[in-house]
MARBA-3410 file (N, C-alpha, C, O; in Angstrom, 1 decimal):
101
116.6,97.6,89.6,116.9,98.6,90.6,115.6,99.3,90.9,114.9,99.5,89.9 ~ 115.2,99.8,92.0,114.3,100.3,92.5,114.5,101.5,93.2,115.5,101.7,93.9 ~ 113.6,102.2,93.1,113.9,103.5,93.9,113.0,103.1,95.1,112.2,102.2,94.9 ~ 113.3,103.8,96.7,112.7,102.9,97.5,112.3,104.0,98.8,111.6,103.7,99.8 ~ 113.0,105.3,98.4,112.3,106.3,99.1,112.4,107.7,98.1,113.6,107.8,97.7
111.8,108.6,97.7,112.3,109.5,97.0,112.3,110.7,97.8,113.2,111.5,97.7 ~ 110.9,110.9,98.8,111.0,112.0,99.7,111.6,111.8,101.2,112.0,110.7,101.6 ~ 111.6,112.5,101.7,111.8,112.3,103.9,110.5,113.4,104.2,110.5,114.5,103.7 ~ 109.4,112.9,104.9,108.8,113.6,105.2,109.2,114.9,106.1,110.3,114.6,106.7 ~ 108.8,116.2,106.3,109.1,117.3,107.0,109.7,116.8,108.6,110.7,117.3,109.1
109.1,116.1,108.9,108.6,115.6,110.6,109.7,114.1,110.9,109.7,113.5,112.0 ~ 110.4,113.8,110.0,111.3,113.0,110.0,112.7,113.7,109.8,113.5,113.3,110.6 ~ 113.0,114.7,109.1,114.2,115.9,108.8,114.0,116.0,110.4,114.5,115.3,111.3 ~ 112.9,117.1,110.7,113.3,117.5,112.0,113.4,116.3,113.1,114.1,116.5,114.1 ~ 112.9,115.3,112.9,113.4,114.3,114.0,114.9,113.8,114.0,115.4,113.2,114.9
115.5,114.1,112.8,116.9,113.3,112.8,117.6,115.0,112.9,118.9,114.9,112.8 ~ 117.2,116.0,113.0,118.1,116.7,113.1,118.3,116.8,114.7,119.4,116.9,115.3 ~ 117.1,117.0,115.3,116.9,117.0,117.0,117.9,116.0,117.7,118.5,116.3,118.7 ~ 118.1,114.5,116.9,119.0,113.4,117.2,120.0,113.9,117.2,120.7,114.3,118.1 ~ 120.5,114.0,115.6,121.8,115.0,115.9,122.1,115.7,116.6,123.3,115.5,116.6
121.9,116.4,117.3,122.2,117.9,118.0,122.5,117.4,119.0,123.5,117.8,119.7 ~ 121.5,116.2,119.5,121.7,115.6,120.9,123.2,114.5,121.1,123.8,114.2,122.1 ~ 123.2,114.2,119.9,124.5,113.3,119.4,125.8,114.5,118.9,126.8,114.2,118.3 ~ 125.6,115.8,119.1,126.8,116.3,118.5,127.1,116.3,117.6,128.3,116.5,117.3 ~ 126.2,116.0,116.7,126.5,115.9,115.3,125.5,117.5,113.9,124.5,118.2,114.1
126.0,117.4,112.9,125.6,118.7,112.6,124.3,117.9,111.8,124.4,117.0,111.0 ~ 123.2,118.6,112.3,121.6,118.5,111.5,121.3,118.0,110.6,120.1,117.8,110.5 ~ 122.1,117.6,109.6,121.8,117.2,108.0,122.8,116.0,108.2,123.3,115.4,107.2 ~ 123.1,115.7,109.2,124.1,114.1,109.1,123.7,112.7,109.1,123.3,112.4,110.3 ~ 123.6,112.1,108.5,122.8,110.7,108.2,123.1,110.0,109.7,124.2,109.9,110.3
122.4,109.6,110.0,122.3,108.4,110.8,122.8,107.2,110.7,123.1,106.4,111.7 ~ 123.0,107.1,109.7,123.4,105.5,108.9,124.7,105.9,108.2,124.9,106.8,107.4 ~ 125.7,105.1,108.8,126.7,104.9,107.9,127.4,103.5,107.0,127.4,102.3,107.3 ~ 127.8,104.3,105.7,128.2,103.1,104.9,129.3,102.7,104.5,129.9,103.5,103.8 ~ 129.9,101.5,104.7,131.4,101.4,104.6,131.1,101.6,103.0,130.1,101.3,102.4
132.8,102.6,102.0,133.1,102.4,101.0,133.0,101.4,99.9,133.6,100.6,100.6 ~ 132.9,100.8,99.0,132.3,99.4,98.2,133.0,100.2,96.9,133.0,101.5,96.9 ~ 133.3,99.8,96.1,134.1,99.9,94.8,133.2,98.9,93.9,133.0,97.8,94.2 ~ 132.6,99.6,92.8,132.3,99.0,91.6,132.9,99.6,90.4,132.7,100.7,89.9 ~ 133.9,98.4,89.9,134.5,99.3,88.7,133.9,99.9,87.5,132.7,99.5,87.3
134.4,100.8,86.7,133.4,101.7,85.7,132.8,101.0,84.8,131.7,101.3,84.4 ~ 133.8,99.6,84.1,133.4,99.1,83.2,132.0,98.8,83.4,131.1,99.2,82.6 ~ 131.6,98.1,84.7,130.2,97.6,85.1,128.9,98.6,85.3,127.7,98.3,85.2 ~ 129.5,100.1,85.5,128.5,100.7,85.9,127.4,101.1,84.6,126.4,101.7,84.8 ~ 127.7,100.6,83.2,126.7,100.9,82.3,125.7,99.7,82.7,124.6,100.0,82.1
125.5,98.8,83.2,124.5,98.0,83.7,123.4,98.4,84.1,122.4,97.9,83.7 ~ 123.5,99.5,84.9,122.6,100.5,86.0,121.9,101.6,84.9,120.8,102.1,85.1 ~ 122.7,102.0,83.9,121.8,102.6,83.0,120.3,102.5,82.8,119.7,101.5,82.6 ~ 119.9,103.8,83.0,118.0,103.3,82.3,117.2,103.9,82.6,117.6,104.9,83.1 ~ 115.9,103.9,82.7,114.5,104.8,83.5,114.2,103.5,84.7,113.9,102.3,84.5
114.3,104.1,85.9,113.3,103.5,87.5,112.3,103.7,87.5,112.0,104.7,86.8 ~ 111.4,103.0,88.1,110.4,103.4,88.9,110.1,103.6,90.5,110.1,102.7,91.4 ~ 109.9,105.3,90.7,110.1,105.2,91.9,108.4,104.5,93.1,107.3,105.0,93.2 ~ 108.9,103.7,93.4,107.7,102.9,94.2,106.9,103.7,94.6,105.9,103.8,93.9 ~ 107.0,104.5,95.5,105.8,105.1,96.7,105.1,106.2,95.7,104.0,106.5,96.1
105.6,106.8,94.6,104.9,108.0,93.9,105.1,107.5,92.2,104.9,108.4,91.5 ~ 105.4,106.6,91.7,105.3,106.1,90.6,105.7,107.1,89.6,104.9,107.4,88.8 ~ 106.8,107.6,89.7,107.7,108.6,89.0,109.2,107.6,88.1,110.1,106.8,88.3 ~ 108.7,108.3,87.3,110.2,107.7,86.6,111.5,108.5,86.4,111.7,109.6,85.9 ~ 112.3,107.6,86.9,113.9,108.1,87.0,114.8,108.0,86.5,115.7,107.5,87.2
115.1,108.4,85.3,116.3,108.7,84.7,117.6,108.4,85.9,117.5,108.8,87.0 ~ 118.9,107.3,85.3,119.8,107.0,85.9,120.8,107.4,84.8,120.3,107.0,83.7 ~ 121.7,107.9,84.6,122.7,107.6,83.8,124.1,107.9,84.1,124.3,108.1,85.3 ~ 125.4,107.9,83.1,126.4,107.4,83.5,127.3,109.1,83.0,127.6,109.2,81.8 ~ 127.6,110.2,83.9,128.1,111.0,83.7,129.7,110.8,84.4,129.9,110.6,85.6
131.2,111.0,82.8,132.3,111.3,83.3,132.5,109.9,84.5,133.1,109.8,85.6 ~ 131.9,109.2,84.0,132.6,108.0,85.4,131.8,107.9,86.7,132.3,107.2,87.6 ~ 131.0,108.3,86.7,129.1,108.5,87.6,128.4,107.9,87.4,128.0,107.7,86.3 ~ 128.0,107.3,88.7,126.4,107.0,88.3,125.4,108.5,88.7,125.6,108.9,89.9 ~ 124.5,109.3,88.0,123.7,110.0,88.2,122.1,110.0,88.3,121.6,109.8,87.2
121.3,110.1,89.1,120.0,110.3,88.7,119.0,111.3,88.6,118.6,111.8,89.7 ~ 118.7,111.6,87.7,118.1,113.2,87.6,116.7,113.2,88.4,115.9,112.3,88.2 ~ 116.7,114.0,89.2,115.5,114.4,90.0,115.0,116.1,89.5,115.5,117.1,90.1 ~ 114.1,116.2,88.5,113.8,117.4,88.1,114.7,118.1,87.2,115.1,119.3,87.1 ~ 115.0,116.9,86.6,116.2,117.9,85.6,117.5,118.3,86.6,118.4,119.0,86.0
117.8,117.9,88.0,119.0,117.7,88.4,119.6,116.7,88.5,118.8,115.7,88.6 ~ 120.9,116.5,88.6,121.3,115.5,88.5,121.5,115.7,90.2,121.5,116.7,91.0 ~ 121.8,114.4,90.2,122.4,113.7,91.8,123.0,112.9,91.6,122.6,112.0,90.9 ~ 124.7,112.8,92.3,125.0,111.6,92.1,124.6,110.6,93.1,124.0,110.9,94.2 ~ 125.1,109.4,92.7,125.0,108.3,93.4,126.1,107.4,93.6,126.6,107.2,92.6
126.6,107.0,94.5,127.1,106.2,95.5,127.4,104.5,95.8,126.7,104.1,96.8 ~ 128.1,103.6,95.4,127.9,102.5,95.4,127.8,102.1,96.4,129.0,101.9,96.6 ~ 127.2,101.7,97.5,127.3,100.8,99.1,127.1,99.2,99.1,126.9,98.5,100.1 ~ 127.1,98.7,97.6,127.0,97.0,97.9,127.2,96.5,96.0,127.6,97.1,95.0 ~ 126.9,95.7,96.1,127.0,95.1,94.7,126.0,95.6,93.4,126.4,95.7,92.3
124.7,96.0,93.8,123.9,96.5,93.3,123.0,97.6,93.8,121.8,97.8,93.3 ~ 123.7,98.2,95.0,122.9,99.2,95.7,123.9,100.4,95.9,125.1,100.4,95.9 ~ 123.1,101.5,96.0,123.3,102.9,96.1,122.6,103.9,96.7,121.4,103.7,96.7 ~ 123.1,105.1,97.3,122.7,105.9,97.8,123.1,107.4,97.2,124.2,107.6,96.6 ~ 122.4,108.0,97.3,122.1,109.5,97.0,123.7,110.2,97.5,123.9,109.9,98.7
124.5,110.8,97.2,126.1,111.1,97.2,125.5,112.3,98.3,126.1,112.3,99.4 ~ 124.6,113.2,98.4,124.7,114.3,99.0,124.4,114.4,100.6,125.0,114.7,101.6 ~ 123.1,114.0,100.4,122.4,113.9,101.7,121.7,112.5,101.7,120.8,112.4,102.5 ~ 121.9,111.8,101.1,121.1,110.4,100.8,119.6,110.5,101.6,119.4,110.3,102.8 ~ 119.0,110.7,101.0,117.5,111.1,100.8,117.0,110.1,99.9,115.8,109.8,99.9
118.2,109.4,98.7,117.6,108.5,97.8,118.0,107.4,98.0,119.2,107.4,98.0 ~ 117.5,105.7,98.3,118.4,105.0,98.1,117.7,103.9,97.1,116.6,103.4,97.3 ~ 118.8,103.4,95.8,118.0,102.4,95.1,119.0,101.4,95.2,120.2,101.7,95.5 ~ 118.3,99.9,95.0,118.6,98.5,95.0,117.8,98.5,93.8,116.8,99.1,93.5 ~ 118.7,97.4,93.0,118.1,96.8,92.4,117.7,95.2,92.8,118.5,94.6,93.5
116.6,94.7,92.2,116.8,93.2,92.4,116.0,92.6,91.4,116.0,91.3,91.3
END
């Protein structure tokens, strides 16, 4: 699994928020939508472990909270999201998304 963006530059926030407004949609709303994907819990200790996040070579704590996948960013957690067999997105604002491969 890979981490594959960790930040959104400033100038990209404001570009997708400007889209929004113009699409009627509220400022912080993803552009990208993902149909629901079900991975059962048994499997999710698989995803357990430390990443590396590519672009800034930070490592990421993933782990498995109460039936979660979580990944701590600064001592916060974030959950995450399953959208395919081995891929995930950031639960809040998806700002994060890792694949593994």
């Amino acid at each position: 699994m890979f981490l594959s963006n960790g930040l959104i530059p400033v100038s990209s926030l404001i570009m997708n928020a400007a889209f929004n407004c113009l699409e009627n949609r509220s400022p912080e709303a993803s552009h990208v939508k993902y149909k629901d994907y079900h991975i059962p819990v048994e499997r999710l200790p698989q995803f357990i472990g430390e990443y590396q996040e590519i672009a800034k070579s930070l490592s990421i704590p993933i782990r498995l909270q109460e039936g979660q996948l979580q990944m701590l960013m600064h001592n916060n957690p974030l959950r995450l999201k399953p959208i395919g067999e081995d891929f995930f997105y950031e639960w809040l604002d998806e700002r994060c998304a890792l694949n593994q491969r």
